[in-house]
Structure formats: structure tokens, C-alpha cells
C-alpha positions in Angstrom: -3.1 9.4 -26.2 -1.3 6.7 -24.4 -1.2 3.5 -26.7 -3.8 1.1 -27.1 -1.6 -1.4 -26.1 -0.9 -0.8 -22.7 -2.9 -1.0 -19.8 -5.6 1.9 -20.1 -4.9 4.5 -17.0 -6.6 4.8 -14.3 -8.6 7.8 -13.1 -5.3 9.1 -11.2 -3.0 8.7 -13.9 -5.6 10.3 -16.7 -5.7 13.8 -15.2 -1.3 13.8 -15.4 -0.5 15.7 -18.4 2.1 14.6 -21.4 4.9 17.0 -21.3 7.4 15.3 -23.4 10.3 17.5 -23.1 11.1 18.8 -19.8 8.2 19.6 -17.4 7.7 23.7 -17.9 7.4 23.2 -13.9 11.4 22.4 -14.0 12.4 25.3 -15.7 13.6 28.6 -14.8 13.9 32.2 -15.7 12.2 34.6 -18.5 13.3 31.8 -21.0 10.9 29.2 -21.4 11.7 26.7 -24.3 9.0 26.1 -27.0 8.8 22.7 -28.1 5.9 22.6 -29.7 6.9 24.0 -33.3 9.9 21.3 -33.4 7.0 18.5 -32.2 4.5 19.5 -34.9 6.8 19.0 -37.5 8.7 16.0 -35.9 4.8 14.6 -35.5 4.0 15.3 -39.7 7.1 13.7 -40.8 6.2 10.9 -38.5 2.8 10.6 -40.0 3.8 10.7 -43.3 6.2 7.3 -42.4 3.0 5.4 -41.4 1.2 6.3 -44.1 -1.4 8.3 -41.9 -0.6 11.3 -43.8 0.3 11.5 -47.9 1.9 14.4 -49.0 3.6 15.4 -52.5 7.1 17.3 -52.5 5.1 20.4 -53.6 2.9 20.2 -51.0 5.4 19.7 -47.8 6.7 23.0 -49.4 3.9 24.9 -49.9 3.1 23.8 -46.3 6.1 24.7 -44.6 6.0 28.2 -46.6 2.4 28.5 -44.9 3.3 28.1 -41.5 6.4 30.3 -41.8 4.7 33.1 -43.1 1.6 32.8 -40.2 4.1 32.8 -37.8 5.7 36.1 -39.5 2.0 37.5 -39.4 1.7 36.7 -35.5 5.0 38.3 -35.1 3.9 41.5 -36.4 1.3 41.7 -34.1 4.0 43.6 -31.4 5.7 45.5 -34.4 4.5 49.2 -34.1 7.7 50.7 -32.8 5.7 54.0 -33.2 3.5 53.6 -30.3 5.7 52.0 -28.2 7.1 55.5 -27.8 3.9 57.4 -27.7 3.3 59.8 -24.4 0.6 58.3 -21.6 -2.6 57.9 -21.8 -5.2 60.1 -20.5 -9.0 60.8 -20.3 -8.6 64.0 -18.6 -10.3 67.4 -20.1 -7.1 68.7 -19.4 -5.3 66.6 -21.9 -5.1 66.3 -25.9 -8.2 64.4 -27.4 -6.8 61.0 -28.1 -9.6 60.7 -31.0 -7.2 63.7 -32.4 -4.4 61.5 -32.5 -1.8 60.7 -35.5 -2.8 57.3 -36.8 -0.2 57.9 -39.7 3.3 58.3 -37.8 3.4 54.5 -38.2 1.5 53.5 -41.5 4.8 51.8 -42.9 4.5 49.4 -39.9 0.4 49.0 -40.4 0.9 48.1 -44.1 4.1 45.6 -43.9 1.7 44.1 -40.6 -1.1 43.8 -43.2 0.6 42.5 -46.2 2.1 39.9 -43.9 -1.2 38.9 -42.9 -3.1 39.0 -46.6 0.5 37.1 -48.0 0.0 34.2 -44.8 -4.3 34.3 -45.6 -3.3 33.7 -49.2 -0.9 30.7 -48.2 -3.6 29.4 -46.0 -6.1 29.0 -48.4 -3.6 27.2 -51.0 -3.3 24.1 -48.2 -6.7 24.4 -46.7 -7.4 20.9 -48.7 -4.3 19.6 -47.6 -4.8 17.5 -44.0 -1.6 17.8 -42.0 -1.0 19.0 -38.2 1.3 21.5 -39.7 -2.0 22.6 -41.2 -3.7 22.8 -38.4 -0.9 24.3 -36.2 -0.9 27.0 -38.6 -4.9 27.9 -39.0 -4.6 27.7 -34.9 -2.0 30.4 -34.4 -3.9 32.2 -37.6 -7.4 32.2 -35.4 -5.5 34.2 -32.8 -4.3 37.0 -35.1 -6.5 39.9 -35.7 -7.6 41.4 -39.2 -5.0 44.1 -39.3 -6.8 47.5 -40.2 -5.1 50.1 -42.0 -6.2 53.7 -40.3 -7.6 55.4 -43.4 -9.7 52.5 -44.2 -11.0 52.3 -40.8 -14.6 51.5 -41.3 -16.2 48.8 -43.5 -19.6 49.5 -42.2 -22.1 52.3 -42.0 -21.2 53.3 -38.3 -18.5 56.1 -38.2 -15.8 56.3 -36.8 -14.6 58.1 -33.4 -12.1 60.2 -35.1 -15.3 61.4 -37.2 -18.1 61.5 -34.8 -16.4 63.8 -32.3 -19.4 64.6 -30.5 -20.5 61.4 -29.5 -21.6 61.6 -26.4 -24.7 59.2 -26.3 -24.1 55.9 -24.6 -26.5 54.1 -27.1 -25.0 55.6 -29.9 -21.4 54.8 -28.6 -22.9 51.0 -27.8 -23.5 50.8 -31.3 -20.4 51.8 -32.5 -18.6 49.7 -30.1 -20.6 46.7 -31.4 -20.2 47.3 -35.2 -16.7 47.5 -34.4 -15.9 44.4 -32.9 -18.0 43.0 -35.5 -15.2 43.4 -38.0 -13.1 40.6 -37.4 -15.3 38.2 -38.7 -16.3 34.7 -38.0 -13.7 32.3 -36.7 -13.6 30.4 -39.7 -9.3 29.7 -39.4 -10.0 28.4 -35.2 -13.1 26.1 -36.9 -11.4 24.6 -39.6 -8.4 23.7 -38.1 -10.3 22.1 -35.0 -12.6 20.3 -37.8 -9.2 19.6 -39.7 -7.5 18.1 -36.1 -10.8 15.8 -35.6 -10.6 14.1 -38.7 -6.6 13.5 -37.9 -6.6 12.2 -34.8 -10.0 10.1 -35.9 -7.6 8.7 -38.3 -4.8 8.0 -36.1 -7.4 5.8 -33.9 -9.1 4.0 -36.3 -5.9 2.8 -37.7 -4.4 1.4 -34.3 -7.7 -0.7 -33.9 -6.8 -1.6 -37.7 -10.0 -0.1 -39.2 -9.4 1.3 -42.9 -6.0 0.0 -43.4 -6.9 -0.6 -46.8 -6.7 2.7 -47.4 -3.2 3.4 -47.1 -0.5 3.5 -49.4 1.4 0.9 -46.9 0.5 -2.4 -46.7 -1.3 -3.6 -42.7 1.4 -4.9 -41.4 3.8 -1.4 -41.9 1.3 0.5 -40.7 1.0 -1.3 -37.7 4.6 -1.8 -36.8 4.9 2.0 -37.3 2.1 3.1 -35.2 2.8 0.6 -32.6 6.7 2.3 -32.7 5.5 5.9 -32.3 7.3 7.8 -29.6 5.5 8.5 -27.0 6.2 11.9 -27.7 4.4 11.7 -31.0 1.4 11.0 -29.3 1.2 13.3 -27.0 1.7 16.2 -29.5 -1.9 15.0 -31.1 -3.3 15.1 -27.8 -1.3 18.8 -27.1 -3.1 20.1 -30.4 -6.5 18.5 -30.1 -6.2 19.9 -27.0 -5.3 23.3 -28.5 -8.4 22.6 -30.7 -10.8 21.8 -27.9 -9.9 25.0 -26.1 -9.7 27.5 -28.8 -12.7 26.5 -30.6 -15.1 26.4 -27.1 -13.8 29.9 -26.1 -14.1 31.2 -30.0 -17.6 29.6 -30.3 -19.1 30.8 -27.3 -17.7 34.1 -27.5 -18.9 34.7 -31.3 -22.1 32.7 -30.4 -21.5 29.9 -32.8 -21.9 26.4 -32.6 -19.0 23.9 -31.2 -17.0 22.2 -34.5 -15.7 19.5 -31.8 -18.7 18.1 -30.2 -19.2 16.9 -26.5 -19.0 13.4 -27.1 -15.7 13.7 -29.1 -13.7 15.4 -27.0 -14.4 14.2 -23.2 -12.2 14.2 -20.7 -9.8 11.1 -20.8 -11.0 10.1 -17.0 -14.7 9.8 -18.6 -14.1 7.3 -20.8 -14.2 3.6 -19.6 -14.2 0.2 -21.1 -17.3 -0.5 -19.6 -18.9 2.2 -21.2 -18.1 1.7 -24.6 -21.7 -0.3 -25.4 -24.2 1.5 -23.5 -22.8 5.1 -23.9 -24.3 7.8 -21.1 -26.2 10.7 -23.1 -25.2 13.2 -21.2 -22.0 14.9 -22.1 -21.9 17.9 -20.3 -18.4 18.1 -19.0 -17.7 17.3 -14.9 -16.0 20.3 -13.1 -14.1 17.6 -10.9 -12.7 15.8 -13.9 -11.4 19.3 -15.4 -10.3 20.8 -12.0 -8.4 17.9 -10.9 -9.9 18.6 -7.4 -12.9 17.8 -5.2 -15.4 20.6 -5.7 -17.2 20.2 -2.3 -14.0 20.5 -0.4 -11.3 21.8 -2.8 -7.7 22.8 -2.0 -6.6 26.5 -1.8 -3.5 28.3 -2.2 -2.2 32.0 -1.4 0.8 34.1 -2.3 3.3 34.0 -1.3 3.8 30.0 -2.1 6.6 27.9 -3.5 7.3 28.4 -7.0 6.1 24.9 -7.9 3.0 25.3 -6.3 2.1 28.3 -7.9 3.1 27.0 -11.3 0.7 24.1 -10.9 -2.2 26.0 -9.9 -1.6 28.4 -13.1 -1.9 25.5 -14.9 -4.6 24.1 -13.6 -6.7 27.1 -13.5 -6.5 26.8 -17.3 -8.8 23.9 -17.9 -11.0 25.5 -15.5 -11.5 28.3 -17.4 -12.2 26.7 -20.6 -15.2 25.1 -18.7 -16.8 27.3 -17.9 -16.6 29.0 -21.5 -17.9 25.1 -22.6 -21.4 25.6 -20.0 -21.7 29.2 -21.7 -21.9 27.0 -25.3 -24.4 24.7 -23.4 -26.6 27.5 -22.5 -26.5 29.5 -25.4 -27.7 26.4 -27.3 -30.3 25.6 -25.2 -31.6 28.9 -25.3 -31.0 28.9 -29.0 -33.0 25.7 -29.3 -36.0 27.5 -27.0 -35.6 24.7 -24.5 -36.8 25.7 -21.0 -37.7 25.0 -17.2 -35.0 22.2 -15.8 -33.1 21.8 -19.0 -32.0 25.6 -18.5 -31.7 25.4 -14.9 -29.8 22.0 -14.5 -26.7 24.0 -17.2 -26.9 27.6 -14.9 -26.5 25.4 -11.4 -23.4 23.4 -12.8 -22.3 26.7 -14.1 -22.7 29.0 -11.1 -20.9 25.7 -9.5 -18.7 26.2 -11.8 -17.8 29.7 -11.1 -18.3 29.5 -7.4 -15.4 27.0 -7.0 -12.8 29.2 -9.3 -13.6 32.1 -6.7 -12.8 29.7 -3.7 -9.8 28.5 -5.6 -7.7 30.1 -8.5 -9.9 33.5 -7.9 -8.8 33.7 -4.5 -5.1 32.9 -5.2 -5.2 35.4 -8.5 -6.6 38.0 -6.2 -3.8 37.2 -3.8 -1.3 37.7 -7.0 -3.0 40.8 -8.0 -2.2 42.2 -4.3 1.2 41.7 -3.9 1.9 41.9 -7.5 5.6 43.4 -7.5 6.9 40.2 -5.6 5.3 37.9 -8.2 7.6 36.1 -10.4 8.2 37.4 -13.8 7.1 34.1 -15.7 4.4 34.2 -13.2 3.4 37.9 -13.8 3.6 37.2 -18.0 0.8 34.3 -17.5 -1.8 34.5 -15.0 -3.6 37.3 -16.6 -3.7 35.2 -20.0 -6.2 33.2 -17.9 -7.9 35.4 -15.2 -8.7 37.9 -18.2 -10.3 35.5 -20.3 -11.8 34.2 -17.1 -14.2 37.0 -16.6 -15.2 37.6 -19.6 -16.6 34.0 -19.6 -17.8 35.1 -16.5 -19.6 38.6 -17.5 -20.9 36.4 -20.9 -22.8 34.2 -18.0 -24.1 36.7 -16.1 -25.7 38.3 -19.7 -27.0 34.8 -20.3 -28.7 34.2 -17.0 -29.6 37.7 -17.0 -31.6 36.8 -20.2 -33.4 33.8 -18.5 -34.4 35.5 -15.7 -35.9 38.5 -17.6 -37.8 36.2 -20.3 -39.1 33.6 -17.7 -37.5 30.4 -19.5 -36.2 28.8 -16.9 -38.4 27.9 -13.4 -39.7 30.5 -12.1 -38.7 29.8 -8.3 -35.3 29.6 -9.0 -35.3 32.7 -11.5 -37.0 34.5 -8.5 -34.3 33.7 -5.9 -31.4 34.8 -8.3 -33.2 38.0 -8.5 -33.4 38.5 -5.4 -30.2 37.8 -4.6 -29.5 39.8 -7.9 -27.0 37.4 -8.9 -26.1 38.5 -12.5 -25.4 41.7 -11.2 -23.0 40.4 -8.5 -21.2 38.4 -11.0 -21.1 41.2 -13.2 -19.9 43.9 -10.7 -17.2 41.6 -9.0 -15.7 40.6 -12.3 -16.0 44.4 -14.4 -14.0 45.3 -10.2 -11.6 42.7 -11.1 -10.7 43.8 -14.7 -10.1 47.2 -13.8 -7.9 45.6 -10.8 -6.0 43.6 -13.8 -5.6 46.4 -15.7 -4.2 48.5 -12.9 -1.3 46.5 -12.4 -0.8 44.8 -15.5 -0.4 48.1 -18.1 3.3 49.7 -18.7 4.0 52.2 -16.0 6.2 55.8 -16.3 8.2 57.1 -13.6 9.6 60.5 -14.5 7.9 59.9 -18.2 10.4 56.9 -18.3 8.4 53.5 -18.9 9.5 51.0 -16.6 10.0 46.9 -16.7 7.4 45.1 -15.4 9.0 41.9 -17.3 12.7 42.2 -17.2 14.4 39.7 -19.4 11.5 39.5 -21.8 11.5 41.1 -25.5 11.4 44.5 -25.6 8.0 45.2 -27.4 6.3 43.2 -24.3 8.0 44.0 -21.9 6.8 47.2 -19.9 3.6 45.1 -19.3 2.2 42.1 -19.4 -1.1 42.6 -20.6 0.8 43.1 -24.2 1.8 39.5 -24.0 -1.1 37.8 -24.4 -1.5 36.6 -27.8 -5.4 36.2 -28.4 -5.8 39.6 -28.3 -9.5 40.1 -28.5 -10.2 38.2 -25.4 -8.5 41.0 -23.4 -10.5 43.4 -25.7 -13.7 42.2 -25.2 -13.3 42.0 -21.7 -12.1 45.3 -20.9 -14.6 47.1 -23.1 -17.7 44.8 -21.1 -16.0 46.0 -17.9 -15.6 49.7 -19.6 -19.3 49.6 -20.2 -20.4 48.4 -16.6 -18.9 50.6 -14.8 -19.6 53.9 -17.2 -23.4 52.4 -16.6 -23.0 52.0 -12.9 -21.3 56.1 -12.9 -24.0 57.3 -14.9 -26.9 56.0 -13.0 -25.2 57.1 -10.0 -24.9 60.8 -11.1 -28.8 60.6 -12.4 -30.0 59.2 -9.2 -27.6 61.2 -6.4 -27.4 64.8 -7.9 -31.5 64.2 -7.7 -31.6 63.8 -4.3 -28.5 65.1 -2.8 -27.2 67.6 -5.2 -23.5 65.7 -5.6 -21.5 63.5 -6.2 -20.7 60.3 -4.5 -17.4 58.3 -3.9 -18.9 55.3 -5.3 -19.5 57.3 -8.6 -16.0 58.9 -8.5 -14.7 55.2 -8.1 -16.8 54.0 -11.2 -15.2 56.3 -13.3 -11.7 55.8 -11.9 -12.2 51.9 -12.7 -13.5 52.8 -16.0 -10.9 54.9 -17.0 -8.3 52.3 -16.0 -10.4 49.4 -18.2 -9.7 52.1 -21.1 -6.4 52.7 -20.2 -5.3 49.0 -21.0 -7.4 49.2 -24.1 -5.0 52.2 -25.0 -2.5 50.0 -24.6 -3.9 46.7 -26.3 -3.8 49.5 -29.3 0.1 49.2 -29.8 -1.1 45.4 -31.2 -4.6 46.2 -32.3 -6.5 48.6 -34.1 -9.9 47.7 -32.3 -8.7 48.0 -29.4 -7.4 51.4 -30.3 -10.1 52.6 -31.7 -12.7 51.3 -28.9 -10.4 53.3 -26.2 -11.0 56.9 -28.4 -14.8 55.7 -28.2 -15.5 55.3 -24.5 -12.8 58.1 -24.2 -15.2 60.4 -25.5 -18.3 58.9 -23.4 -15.7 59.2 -20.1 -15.2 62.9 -21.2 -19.1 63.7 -21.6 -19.3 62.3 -18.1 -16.7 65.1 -16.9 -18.4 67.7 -18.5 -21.9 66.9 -17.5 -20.6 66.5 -13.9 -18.7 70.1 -14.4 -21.5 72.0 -15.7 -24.2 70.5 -13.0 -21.6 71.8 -10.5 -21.7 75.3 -12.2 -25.2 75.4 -12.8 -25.6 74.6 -8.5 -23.1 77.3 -7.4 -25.2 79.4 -9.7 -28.2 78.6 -7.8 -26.8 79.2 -4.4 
């Protein structure tokens, strides 16, 4: 978003992010300051100077009251006070039910949580006309926040419950619940509109440096270009901060609801990718490049460890992000194509530069997250409050690949060479089993503690409702929930087949099935504790709870009915 004016950068300078205030690599401590409300606001009054943006005195206010109250809504999120206090979780036969729960200790927090949400909805849709990056600042936070449920209206569908199907046992059965329930939060349509909303802004704010559709301000040509030619840097680099915003949360959102992109490939290419030369004969491919986004040379890339300076670490946090928004982008590009019933090299050409993809992050970021993961207690706090925001999200881009390719391979649309070799490598299993490892790994270190029934700090500093562990901080909280329940379901899959195939032939119980269920109770465990900010998440725990307990009780009574025997 540099100006037009200047000299355009070169491939080095492209890939140096805007920070406007002070780098977030120069700070310190649990505080971290958050611009980016004061710059959204700064940047709307700004456009409303130039003309870019026309606004009435009613509208600014009904605006502002918008984005006040969706900020209030995301707030709520952490507010049940209730379950902060609640006892451990546990999936033991020795332990209380959690399907038999009270759901209604805390329904004064549930309802102010939803009435907060329908009041911000309500203020949403009275400035969903209006075009404004206030606007679209809002509607992006709002895409983040989940449908608050109230507990005695827990279903909308025709799938019960957990707290009603208490027998449930069944791993189809539980499969569908688990997918009806996810189902309830709905299309993206907040996260779409505001990235449509963002496109048409900063369309605007191009076409009127070049001086195209002056006419139709309210200024006259020569205001409007002395006041966009005058804009702070800093102005422009908060449009390029939330269309980058818009870029990432509507390729995650898209692919992971299986929707269509709103901000297509040739719109939002990396800034390296575009050159004067170019602007004539335009390439027609648009597939993102994985060196452009990683900042790194793929064939030979740099690699870090813990421990490491802080600086170091900081930057390859950061850059890990773009990296995992990539490879989210080549799941769009292959659900598409499939969608489209393209096949042979127009399938395989997307799964190589995606398996590229995901084979550089585990030489890279996965080895230095796995290396964070392992000596976890000497990791920074800011450090330990941010990585899993990313490696999370990471794998379930990751277990979403392995589905796709696991589809292509099974269905013979892609070349049938190439499908043969990933199976016999069995490649969407590996990717599958390494990441649903990982999660539980995650999940391990990264839900609240107790010593002596007395939750401990993992974040020290930070606000009390996120601070005994840092999976609660991450504020798209159905990322964390899908992932957890995919890695839930691989490795109850993995102990199940296990038990079927090994009390067959040797009459027990293995290690390896002993360790699938450990890893799946942990994945369950952080989806307990997802459940102090979301009533899915809460309500998938009690599900796989109940399949977790039917695996203990057919292990107990095969043990029973062989002692019987002998």
C-alpha cells in the first residue's frame, strides 16, 4: 500500500511488513499494545476527509454503536465465571458422567452472552449498507464469534442431544451428532461480507489515486488528490492490515465451510507478484508461490530451535502465519477443482504444490513449534499465548488435506501413477496420524493445569479468564474445535480398530491402543475446556466422552469374559 507515487519496491522490500506504530518485535512483557482499533477509526475519519467515504451524522453513530457493541459480544466470549471454577475433567468410569452435568449454574451468564450477541447482530444489519472499514472491522471480529447457545435450547435439529441420548455408544451414530452439531453455526456470511465490503474499499482507494471516477465524489479532483497524495503512511498501511485480515479470514473460513473464495486469486496476490511489466499481458495462473508467502527459499530454507533469541522466535511466529494461511488457500484450490470435476494434472499439479507446501512447514516452523512444545515451561509467556493460535489452525488445514487427497486417491481423479505411489506410501494417513499426534501434544501442554485441585498460571500477567491456559486465548474458537474433534475421531478410530484386530489374535490389549486412547482423551480434555467459551465445544466433549467410555467398558468386559474362559 505504499503510494503510487514513489518508486514501486523491490522484491526485498515487498515481503517487509507495515507496522506503523512500534514493531510488536520491540515490545515487551504480557502487555502488548493494540493499535489497530485507534487506526481503523483514525483511517474512516481520514476517508471521509477525501471524500472516499460519505457518511451522515446518523450513520457515524449508528456505526460506532455497531462496533462497540460487537466488541462487547467478543468480550463475552470468556465471561462464564461459572466454569472457570468447575472441578477437572475426566473420562474415567470412575468419575461423574460429564453429560450429567449442570448446564444451568451459569444461565445468567449464557443469556447476557446471548443478548449481547442478538443486540451486536441487530446493529450489524442496520450498517450492512453502509461501506466503511469501521464496517468491516466490525463484521471481521463478528465472523470470529460463535452463535451463543442457550443450554435448554440446545438443538435446532433432529439429532439429539448427548445429555439425551445417554447410551450412545455407536461411532456412526456419535459421527452424526458431532456433524449436525458443528453444523449450527451457520455460514460465514459476517467473514464474506466484510471481505466483499473491504474489496470494494480499497478498489476505491486505488482507482482514485490513478484519478479514475473522481467525478464521483463530493470533492472536486484536485481535493481529492491533494488528500490522498497527503495520507499518512500509516493510513495506508491499515487498508493493507485489514484487507489483509480479509484475505486470511475469508481463505481459512471458505475452505473450512467448503465455500467459495469472496476475494479472488487475482485480487489479492502477494505484493512481490505484481510487476510493471506484467500489467498488459497478465499470467493466468494465480495459484499463490510458497516462496513469496514464506519469505524463504523452499529448496534450502532456514531453520530455527528453542531455545533462540527472543527476536528470532518472534519473527518466525510471524512468519509461520502466512504460511499457514497457504496452505488453507491450496485446500480452496483443490476443493474447487474437485468441485468443478476437473482431473488428471490439474488435480495433481495443486496436491504437489500442496504436499510442498506442507513438507516445508515440517522442516521449518513444525520443527521449531515441536521444539516449543518440548520445552514448553521455558517458553516465553507472549510466546506461549500465540504459537498455538497458528500450529492449531495449522493442522487442521493439514488433516482437511489429507481428507481431500484421501478422496482423490480413492475416486481415481487424479493420475493414477501418482495416486498409486501416495498409497503406497499411505500418505494421507501419515499426514493424518502425525498431525491428530500433534494436537493431542498441543492439548497436553496448552489446557489449565491443577496442583493440589488449585489451577495454576500458565500465563502470568494475562487476564484472569485466560490465563490458566492458553488454548482459551485464541479468539476463533471453532478452529481449535474443529481440530481437536478431527484429532478426537482419529485416534478413537485408530483405538478401536486396534482392540478389533489384537484381542482377535492375541487376546489383549496393546500399548499403541492404550496410547490412542490417552491421546484421545487429552484432544477431549481441551475441548472440555474450549467449553468455558463455547457451547459446541462443550457439548462435542460429553459426545466423544460417552464413545471414550464405551471403549472402557468394552475393553473391561472382553477382559472379564477371558478370565472367565481361563
Amino acid at each position: 500500500m505504499k503510494s503510487r507515487r514513489s518508486q514501486r519496491p523491490s522484491h526485498s522490500d515487498a515481503i517487509v511488513p507495515i507496522t506503523g506504530d512500534a514493531s510488536p518485535m520491540m515490545e515487551e512483557g504480557p502487555t502488548w499494545s493494540n493499535s489497530i482499533y485507534r487506526r481503523v477509526k483514525l483511517l474512516d475519519r481520514v476517508a471521509q476527509s477525501t471524500g472516499l467515504i460519505q457518511l451522515t451524522l446518523t450513520e457515524n453513530q449508528e456505526i460506532s454503536k455497531a462496533l462497540k457493541l460487537v466488541i462487547m459480544a467478543f468480550a463475552t466470549q470468556w465471561s462464564q465465571g461459572h466454569r472457570r471454577r468447575e472441578k477437572m475433567f475426566s473420562t474415567s468410569l470412575d468419575t461423574p458422567d460429564p453429560a450429567q452435568s449442570e448446564d444451568f449454574e451459569d444461565e445468567f451468564e449464557q443469556c447476557f452472552q446471548h443478548s449481547l450477541w442478538e443486540q451486536a447482530k441487530k446493529a450489524l444489519e442496520d450498517v450492512a449498507s453502509l461501506e466503511s472499514y469501521r464496517v468491516v472491522y466490525a463484521e471481521l471480529i463478528f465472523g470470529l464469534i460463535q452463535r451463543p447457545w442457550i443450554v435448554k435450547d440446545y438443538s435446532r435439529t433432529s439429532v439429539p442431544g448427548p445429555s439425551v441420548n445417554k447410551g450412545c455408544s455407536d461411532m456412526e451414530d456419535s459421527l452424526a451428532q458431532i456433524t449436525e452439531i458443528i453444523s449450527q453455526d451457520g455460514p460465514p456470511t459476517y467473514t464474506e461480507r466484510a471481505s466483499r465490503k473491504m474489496q470494494a474499499l480499497k478498489y476505491r482507494f486505488e482507482a482514485s489515486e490513478t484519478g479514475l471516477f473522481r467525478s464521483n465524489y463530493a470533492y472536486s479532483s484536485q481535493q481529492v488528490e491533494s488528500a490522498i497524495s497527503n495520507m499518512a503512511p500509516e493510513n495506508r498501511g491499515t487498508i493493507g492490515q485489514l484487507y489483509w485480515l480479509a484475505v486470511m479470514f475469508d481463505t481459512v473460513s471458505s475452505s473450512m465451510n467448503g465455500r467459495p473464495v469472496a476475494l479472488a486469486d487475482e485480487d489479492c496476490q502477494h505484493d512481490a507478484a505484481i510487476r510493471p511489466s506484467a500489467t498488459i499481458d497478465q499470467p493466468t495462473d494465480y495459484y499463490w508461490n510458497l516462496q513469496l508467502f514464506a519469505q524463504d527459499n523452499p529448496t534450502n530454507p532456514s531453520t530455527l530451535s528453542w531455545p533462540c533469541p527472543y527476536d528470532s522466535c518472534v519473527k518466525a511466529v510471524t512468519r509461520s502465519a502466512a504460511v499457514k494461511v497457504l496452505l488453507f488457500r491450496y485446500v480452496s484450490y483443490l476443493q474447487n477443482a474437485l468441485r468443478k470435476q476437473a482431473r488428471g494434472h490439474i488435480i495433481e499439479d495443486i496436491i504437489q504444490k500442496a504436499t510442498q507446501i506442507y513438507r516445508y512447514w515440517n522442516i521449518t516452523h513444525g520443527a521449531f513449534f515441536r521444539s516449543l512444545i518440548k520445552n514448553y515451561d521455558s517458553v516465553p509467556v507472549r510466546i506461549k499465548s500465540w504459537f498455538p493460535c497458528i500450529h492449531i489452525p495449522w493442522h487442521l488445514g493439514a488433516l482437511m488435506l489429507a481428507d481431500l487427497i484421501d478422496f482423490v486417491d480413492q475416486n481415481g481423479v487424479g493420475i493414477e501413477d501418482a495416486s498409486l505411489e501416495r498409497l503406497r506410501v499411505s500418505l494421507a494417513v501419515r499426514i493424518r496420524k502425525s498431525s491428530a499426534i500433534e494436537l493431542s501434544d498441543l492439548a497436553r501442554i496448552t489446557t489449565p493445569q491443577e496442583v493440589g485441585n488449585i489451577p495454576t498460571e500458565q500465563l502470568p500477567g494475562y487476564h484472569f479468564a485466560v490465563n490458566e491456559g492458553s488454548i482459551l486465548t485464541e479468539p476463533w474458537t471453532v478452529l481449535l474445535i474443529r481440530a481437536f474433534t478431527k484429532a478426537s475421531i482419529f485416534h478413537l478410530s485408530v483405538a478401536e480398530d486396534l482392540r478389533q484386530q489384537e484381542w482377535a489374535i492375541l487376546g489383549r490389549e496393546s500399548d499403541e491402543y492404550k496410547e490412542s486412547l490417552r491421546r484421545c482423551d487429552t484432544c477431549v480434555k481441551a475441548l472440555w475446556f474450549l467449553g468455558r467459551k463455547s457451547e459446541m465445544a462443550r457439548s462435542l466433549s460429553k459426545i466423544l466422552c460417552q464413545v471414550l467410555r464405551s471403549q472402557e467398558l468394552k475393553h473391561n468386559s472382553e477382559q472379564a469374559f477371558s478370565n472367565n474362559s481361563i
